[in-house]
One Martini backbone bead per residue (centre of mass of N, CA, C, O) as a GRO file, in nm:
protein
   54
    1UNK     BB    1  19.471   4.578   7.482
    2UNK     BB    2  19.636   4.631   7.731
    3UNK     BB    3  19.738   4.930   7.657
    4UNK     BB    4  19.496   5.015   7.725
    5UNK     BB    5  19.393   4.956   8.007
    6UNK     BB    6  19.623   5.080   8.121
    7UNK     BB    7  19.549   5.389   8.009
    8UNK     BB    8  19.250   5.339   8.186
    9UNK     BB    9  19.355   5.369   8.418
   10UNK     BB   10  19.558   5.630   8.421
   11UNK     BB   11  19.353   5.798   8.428
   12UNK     BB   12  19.248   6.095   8.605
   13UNK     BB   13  18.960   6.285   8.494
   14UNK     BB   14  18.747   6.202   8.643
   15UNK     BB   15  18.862   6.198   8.941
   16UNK     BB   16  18.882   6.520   8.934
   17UNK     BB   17  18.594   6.602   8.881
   18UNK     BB   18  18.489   6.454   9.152
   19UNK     BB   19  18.629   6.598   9.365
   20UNK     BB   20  18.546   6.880   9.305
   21UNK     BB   21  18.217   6.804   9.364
   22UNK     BB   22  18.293   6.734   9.698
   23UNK     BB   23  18.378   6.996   9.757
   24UNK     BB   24  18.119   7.183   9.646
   25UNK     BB   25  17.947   6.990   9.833
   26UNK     BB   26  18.091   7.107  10.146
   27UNK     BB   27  18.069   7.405  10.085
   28UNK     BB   28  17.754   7.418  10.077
   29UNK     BB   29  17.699   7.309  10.351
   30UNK     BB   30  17.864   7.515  10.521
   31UNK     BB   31  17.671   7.752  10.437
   32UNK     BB   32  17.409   7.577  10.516
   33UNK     BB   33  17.487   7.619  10.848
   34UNK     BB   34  17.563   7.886  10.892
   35UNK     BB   35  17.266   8.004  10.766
   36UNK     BB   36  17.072   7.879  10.954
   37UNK     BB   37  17.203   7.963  11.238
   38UNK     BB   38  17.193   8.296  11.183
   39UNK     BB   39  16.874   8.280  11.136
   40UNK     BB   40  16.799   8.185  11.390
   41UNK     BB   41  16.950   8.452  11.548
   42UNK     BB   42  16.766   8.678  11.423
   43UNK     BB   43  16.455   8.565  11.483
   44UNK     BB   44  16.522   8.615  11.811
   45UNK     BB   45  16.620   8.908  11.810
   46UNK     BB   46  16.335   9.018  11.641
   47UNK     BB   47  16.150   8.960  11.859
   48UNK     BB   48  16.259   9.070  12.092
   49UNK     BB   49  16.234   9.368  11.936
   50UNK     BB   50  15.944   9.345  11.916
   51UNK     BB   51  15.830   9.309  12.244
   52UNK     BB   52  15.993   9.590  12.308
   53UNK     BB   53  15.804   9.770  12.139
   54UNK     BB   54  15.512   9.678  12.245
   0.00000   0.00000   0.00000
C-alpha cells in the first residue's frame, strides 16, 4: 500500500497537462487583449476617415 502512495505522489503526469492548459489560456487572454486594443484603434482610424470623406 506504501509503494502505491509513493508511486502516485510521484506521478507528475497530470501536472503537465494542468500547466499546458494554464500556458495555453494565458497566451489566449494576451491575443484577446491585443485583438480587442487593435480593433479599439481600427474603429477609430475608420471613423475618422468616414468623417473625412463626408
Amino acid at each position: 500500500m506504501m509503494t502505491l502512495i509513493k508511486r502516485f505522489i510521484a506521478d507528475e503526469s497530470g501536472a503537465t497537462a494542468i500547466e499546458y492548459g494554464l500556458i495555453a489560456a494565458g497566451i489566449a487572454l494576451a491575443i484577446i487583449a491585443v485583438v480587442n486594443g487593435t480593433g479599439s484603434n481600427l474603429k477609430g482610424k475608420f471613423t475618422s476617415i468616414n468623417t473625412s470623406l463626408k
